[in-house]
PyMOL Python script that loads the backbone (N, CA, C, O; Angstrom):
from pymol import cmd

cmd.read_pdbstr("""\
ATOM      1  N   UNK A   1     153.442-112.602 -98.325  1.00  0.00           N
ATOM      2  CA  UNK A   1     152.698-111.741 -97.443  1.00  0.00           C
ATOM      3  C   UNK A   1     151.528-112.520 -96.853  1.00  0.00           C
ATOM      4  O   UNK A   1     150.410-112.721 -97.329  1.00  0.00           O
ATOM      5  N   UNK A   2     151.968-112.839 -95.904  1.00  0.00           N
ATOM      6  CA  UNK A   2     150.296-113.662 -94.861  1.00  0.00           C
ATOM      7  C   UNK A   2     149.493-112.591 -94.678  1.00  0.00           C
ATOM      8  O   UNK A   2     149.960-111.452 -94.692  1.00  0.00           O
ATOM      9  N   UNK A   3     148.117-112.851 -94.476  1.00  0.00           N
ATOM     10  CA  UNK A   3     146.784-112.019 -94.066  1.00  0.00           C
ATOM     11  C   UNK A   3     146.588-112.469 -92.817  1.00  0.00           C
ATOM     12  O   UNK A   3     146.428-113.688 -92.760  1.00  0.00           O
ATOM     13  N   UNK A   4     146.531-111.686 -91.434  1.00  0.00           N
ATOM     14  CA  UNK A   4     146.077-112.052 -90.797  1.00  0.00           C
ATOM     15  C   UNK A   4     144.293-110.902 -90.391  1.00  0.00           C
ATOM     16  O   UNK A   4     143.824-109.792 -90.646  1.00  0.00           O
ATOM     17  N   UNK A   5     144.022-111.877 -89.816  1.00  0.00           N
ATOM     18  CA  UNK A   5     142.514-111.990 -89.457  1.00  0.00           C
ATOM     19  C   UNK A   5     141.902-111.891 -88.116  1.00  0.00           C
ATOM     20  O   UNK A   5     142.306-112.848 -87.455  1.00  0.00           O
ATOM     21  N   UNK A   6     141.221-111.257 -87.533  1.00  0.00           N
ATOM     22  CA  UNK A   6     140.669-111.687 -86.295  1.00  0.00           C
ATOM     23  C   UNK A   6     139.174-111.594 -86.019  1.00  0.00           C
ATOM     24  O   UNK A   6     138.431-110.688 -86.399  1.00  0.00           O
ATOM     25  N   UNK A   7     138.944-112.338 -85.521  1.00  0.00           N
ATOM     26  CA  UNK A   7     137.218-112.059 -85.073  1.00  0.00           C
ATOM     27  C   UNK A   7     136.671-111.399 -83.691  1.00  0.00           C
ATOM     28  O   UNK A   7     137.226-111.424 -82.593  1.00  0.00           O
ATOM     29  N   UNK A   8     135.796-110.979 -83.943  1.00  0.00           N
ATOM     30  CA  UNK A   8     134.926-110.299 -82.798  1.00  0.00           C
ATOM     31  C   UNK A   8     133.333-110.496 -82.971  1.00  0.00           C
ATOM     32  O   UNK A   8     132.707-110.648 -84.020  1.00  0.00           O
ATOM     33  N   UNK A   9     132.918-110.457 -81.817  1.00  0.00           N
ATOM     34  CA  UNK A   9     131.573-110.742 -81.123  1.00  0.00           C
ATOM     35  C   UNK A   9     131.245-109.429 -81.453  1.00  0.00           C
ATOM     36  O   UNK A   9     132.054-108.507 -81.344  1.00  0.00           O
ATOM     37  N   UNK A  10     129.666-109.241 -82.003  1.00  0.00           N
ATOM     38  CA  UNK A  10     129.113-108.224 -81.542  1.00  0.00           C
ATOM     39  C   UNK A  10     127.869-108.602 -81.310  1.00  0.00           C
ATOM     40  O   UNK A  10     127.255-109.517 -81.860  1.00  0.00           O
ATOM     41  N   UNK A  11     127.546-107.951 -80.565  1.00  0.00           N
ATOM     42  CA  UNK A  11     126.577-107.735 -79.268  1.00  0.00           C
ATOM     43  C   UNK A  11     125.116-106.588 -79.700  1.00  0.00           C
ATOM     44  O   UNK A  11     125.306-105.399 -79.955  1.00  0.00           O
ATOM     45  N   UNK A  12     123.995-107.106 -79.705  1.00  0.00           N
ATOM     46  CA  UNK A  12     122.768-106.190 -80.359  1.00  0.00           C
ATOM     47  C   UNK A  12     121.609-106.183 -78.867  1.00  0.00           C
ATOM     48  O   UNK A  12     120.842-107.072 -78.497  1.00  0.00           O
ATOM     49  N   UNK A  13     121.786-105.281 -78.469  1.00  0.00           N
ATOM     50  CA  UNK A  13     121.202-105.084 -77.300  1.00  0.00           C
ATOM     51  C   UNK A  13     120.702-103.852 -77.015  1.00  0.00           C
ATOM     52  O   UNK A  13     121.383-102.903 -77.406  1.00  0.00           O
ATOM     53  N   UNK A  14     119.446-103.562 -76.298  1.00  0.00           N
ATOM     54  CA  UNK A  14     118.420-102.701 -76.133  1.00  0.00           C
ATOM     55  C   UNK A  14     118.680-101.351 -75.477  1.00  0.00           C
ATOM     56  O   UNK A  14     118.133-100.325 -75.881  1.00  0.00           O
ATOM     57  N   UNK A  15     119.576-101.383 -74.398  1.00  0.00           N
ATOM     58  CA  UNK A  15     119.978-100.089 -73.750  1.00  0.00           C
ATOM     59  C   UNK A  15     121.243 -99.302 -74.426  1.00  0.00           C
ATOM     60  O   UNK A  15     121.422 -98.097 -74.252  1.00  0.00           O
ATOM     61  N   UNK A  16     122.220-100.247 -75.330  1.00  0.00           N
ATOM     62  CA  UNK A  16     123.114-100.046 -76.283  1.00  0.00           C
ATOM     63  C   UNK A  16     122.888-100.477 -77.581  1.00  0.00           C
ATOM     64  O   UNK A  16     123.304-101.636 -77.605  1.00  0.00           O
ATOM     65  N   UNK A  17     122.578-100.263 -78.368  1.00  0.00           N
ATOM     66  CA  UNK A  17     122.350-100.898 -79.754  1.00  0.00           C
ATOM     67  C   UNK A  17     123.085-101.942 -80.036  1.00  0.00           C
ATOM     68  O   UNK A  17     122.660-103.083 -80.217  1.00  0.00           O
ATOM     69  N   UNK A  18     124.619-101.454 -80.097  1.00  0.00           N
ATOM     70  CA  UNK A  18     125.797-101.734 -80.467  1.00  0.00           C
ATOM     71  C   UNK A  18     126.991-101.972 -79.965  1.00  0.00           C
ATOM     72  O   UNK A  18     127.686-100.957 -79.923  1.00  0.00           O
ATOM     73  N   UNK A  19     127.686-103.299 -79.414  1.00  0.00           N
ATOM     74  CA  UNK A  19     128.718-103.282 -78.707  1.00  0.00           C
ATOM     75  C   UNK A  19     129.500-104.432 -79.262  1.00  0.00           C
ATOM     76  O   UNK A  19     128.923-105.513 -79.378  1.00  0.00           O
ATOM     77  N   UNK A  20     130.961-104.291 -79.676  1.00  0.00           N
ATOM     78  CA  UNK A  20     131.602-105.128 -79.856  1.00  0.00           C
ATOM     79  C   UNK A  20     132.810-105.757 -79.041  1.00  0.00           C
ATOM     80  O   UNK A  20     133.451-104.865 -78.486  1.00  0.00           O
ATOM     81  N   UNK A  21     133.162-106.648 -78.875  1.00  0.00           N
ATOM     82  CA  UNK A  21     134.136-107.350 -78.163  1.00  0.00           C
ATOM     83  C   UNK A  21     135.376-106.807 -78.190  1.00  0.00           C
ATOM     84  O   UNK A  21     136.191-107.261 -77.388  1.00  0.00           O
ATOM     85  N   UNK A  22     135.742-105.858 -78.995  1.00  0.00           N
ATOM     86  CA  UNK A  22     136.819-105.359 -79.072  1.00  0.00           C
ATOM     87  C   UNK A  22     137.024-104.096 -78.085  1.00  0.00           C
ATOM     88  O   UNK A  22     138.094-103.684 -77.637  1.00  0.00           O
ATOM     89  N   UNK A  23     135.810-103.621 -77.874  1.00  0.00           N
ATOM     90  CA  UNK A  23     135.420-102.280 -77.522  1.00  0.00           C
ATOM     91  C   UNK A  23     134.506-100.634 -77.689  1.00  0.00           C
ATOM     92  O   UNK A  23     134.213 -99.601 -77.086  1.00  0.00           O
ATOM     93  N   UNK A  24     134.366-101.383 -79.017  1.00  0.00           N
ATOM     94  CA  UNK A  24     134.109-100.095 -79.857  1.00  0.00           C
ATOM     95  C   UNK A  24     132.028-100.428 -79.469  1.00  0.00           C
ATOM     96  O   UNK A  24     131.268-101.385 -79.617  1.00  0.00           O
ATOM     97  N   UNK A  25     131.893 -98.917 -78.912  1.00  0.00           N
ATOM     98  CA  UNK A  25     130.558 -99.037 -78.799  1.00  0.00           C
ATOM     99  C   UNK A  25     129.717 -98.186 -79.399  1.00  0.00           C
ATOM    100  O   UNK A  25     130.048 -97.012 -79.227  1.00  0.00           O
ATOM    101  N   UNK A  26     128.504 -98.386 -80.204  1.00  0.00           N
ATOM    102  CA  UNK A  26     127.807 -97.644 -80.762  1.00  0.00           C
ATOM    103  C   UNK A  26     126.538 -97.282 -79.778  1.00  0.00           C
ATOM    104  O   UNK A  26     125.860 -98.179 -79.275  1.00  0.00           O
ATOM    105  N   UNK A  27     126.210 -95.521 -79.492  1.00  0.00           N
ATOM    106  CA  UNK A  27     125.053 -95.221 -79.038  1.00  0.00           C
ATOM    107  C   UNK A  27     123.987 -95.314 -79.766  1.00  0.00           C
ATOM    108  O   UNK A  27     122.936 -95.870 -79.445  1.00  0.00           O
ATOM    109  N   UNK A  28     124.290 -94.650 -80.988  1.00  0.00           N
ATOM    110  CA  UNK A  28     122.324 -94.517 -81.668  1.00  0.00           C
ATOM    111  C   UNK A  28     122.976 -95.041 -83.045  1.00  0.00           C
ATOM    112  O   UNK A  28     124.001 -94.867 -83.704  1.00  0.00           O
ATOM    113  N   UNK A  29     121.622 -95.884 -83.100  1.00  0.00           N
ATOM    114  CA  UNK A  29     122.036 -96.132 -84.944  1.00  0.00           C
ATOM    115  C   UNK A  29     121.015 -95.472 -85.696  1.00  0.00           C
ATOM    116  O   UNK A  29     119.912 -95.998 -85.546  1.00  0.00           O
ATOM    117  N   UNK A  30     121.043 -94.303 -86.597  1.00  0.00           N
ATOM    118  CA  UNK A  30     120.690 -93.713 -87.543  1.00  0.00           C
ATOM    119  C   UNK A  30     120.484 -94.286 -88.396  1.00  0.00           C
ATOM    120  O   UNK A  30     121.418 -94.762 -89.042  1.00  0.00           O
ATOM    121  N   UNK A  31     119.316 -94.463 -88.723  1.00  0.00           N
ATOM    122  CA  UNK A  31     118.301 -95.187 -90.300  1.00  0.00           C
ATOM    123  C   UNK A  31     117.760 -94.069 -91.086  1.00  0.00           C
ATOM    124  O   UNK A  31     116.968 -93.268 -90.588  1.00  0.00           O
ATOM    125  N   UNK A  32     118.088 -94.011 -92.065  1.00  0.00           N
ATOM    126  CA  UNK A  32     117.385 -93.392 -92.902  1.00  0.00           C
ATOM    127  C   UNK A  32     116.093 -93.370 -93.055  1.00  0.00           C
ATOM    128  O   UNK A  32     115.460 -94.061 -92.256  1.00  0.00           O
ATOM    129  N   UNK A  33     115.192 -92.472 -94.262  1.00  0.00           N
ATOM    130  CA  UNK A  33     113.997 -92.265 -94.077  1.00  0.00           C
ATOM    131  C   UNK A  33     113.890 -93.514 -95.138  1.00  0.00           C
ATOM    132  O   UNK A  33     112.847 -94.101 -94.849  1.00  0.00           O
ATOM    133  N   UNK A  34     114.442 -94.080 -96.096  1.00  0.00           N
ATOM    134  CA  UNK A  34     114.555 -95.477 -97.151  1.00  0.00           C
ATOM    135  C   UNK A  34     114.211 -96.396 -95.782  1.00  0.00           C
ATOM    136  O   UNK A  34     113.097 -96.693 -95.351  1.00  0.00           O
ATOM    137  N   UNK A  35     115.393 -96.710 -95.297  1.00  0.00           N
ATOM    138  CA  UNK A  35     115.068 -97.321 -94.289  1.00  0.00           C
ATOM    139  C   UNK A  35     114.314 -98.169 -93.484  1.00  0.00           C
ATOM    140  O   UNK A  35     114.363 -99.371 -93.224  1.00  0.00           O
ATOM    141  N   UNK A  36     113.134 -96.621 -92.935  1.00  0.00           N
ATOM    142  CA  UNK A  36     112.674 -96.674 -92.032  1.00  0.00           C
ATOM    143  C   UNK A  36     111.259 -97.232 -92.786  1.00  0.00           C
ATOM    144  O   UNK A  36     110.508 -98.095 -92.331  1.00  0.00           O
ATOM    145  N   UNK A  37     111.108 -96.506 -94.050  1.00  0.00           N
ATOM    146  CA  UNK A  37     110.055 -97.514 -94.773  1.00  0.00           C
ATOM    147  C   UNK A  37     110.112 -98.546 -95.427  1.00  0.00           C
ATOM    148  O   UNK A  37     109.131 -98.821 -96.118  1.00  0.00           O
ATOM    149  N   UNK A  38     110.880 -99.143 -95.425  1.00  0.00           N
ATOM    150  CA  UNK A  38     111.277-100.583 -95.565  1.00  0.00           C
ATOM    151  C   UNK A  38     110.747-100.907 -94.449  1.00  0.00           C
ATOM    152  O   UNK A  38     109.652-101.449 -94.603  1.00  0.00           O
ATOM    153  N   UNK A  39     111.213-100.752 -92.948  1.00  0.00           N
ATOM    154  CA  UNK A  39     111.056-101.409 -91.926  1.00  0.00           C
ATOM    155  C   UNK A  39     109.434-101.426 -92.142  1.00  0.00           C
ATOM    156  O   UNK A  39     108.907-102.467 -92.534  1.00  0.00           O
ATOM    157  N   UNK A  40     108.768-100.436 -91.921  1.00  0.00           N
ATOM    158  CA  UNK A  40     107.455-100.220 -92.153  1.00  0.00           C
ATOM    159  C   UNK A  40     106.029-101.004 -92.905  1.00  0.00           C
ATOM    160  O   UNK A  40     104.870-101.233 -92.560  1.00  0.00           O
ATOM    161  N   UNK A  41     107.013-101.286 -94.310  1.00  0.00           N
ATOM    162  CA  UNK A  41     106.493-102.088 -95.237  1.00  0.00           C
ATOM    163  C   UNK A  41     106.848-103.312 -95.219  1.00  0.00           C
ATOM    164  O   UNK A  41     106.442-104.022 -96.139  1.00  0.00           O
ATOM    165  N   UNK A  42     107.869-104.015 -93.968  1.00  0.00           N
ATOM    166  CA  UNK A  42     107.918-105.188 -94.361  1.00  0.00           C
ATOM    167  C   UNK A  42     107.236-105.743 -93.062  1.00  0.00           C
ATOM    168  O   UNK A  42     106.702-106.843 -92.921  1.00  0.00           O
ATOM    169  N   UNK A  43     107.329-105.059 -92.439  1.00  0.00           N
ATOM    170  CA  UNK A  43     105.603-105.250 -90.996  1.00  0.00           C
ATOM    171  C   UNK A  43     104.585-104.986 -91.760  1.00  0.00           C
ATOM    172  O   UNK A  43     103.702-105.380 -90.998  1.00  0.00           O
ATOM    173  N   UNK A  44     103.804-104.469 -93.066  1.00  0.00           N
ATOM    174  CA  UNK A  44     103.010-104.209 -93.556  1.00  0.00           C
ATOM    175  C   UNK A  44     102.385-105.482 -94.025  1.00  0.00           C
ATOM    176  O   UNK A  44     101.198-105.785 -93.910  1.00  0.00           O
ATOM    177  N   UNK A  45     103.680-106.438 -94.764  1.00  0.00           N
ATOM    178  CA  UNK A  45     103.626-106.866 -96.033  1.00  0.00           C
ATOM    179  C   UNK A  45     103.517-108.822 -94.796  1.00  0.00           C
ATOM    180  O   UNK A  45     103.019-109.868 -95.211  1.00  0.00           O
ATOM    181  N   UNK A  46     104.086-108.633 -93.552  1.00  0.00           N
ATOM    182  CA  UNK A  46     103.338-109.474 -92.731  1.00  0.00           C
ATOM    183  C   UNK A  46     102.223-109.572 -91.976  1.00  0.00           C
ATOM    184  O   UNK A  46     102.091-110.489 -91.166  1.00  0.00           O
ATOM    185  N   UNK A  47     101.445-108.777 -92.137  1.00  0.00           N
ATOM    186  CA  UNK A  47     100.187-108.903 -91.938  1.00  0.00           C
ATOM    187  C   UNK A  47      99.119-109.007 -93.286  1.00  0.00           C
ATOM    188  O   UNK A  47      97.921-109.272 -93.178  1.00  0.00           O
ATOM    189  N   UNK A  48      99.704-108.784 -94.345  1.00  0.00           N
ATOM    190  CA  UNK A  48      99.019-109.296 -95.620  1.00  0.00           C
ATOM    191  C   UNK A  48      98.612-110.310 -96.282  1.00  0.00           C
ATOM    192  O   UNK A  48      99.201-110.368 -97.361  1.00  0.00           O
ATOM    193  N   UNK A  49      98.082-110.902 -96.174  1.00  0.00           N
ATOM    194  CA  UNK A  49      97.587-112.283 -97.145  1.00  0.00           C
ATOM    195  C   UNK A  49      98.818-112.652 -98.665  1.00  0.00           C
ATOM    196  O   UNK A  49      98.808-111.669 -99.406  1.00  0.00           O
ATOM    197  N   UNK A  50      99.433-113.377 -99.009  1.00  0.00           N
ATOM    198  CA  UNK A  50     100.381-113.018 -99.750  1.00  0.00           C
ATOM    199  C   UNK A  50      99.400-113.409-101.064  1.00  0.00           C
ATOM    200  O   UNK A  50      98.330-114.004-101.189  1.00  0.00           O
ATOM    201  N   UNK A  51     100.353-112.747-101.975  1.00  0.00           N
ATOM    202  CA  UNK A  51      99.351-112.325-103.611  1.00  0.00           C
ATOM    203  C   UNK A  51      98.114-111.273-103.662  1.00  0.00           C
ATOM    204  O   UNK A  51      97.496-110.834-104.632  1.00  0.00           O
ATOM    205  N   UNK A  52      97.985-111.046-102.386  1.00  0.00           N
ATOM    206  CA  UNK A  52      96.721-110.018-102.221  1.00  0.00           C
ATOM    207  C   UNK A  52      97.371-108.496-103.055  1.00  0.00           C
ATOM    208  O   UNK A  52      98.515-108.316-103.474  1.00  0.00           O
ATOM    209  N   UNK A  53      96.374-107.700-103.091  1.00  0.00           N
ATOM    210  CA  UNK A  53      96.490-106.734-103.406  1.00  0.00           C
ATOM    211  C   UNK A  53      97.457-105.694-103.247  1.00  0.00           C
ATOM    212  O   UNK A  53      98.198-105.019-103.961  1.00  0.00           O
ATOM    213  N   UNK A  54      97.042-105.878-101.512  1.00  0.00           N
ATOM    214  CA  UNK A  54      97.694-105.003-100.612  1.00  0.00           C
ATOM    215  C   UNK A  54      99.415-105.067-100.429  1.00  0.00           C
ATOM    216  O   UNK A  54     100.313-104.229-100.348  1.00  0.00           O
ATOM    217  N   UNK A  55      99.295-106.975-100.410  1.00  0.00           N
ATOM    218  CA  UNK A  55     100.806-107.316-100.314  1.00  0.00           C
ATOM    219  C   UNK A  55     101.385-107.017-101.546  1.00  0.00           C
ATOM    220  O   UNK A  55     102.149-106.216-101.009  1.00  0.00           O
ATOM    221  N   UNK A  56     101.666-106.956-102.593  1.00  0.00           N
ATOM    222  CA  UNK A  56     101.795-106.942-103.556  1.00  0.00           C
ATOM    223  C   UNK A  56     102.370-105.265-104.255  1.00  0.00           C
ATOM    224  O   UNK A  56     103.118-105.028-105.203  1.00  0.00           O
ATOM    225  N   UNK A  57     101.289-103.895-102.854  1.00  0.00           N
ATOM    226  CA  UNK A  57     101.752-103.043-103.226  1.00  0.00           C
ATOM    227  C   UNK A  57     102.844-102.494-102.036  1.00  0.00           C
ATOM    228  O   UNK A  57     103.724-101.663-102.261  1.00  0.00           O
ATOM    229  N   UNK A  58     102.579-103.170-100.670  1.00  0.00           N
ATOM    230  CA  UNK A  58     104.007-103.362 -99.666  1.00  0.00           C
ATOM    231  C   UNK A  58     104.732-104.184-100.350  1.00  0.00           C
ATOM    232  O   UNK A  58     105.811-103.604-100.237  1.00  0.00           O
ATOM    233  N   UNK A  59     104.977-105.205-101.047  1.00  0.00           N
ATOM    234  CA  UNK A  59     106.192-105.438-101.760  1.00  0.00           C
ATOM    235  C   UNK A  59     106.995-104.765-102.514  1.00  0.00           C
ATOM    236  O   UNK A  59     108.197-104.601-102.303  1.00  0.00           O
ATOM    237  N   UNK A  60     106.251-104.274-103.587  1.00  0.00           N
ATOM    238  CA  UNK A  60     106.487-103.193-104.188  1.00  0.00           C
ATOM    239  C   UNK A  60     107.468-102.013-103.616  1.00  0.00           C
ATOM    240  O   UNK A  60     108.383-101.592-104.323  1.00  0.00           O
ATOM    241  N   UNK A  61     107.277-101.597-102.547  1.00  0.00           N
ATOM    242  CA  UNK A  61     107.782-100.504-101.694  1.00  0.00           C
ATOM    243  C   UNK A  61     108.766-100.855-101.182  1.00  0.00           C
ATOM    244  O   UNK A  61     109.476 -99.852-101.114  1.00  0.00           O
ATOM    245  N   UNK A  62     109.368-101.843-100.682  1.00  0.00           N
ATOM    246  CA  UNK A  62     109.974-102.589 -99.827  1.00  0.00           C
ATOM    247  C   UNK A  62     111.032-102.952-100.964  1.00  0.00           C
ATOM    248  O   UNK A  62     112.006-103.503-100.449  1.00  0.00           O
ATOM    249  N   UNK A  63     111.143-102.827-102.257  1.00  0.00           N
ATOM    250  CA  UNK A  63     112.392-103.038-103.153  1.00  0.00           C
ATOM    251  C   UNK A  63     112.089-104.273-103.745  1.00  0.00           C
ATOM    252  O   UNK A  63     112.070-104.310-104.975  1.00  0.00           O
ATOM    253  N   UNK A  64     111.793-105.531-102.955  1.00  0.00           N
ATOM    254  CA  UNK A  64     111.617-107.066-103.317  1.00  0.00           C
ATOM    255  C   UNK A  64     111.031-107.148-104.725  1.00  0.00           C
ATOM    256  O   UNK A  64     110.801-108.244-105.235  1.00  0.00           O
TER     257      UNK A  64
END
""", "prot")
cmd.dss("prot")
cmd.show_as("cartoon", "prot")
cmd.util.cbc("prot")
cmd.orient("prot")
């Protein structure tokens, strides 16, 4: 039994999120509220001095 395989391009772009070479296009990508504070805390945790306090409790949050 051979496996076959194929590849596709996908495409991360601003007026579409989501577009792949095959066809298949995504409108909205849905993030959770986990997520969205991750995203949050790891913009937090770059503006922090690292070992600081602060970073340390955006790390914390962020799973790392």
């Amino acid at each position: 039994m051979k496996h076959r395989f194929e590849a596709i391009g996908i495409d991360l772009g601003i007026r579409r999120p989501l577009t792949c070479s095959d066809g298949l296009k995504i409108e909205e990508l849905n993030l959770t509220k986990e997520e969205k504070n991750i995203k949050y805390y790891q913009r937090e945790m770059s503006k922090k001095e690292p070992g600081s306090k602060h970073f340390l409790i955006a790390q914390k949050n962020t799973g790392k």
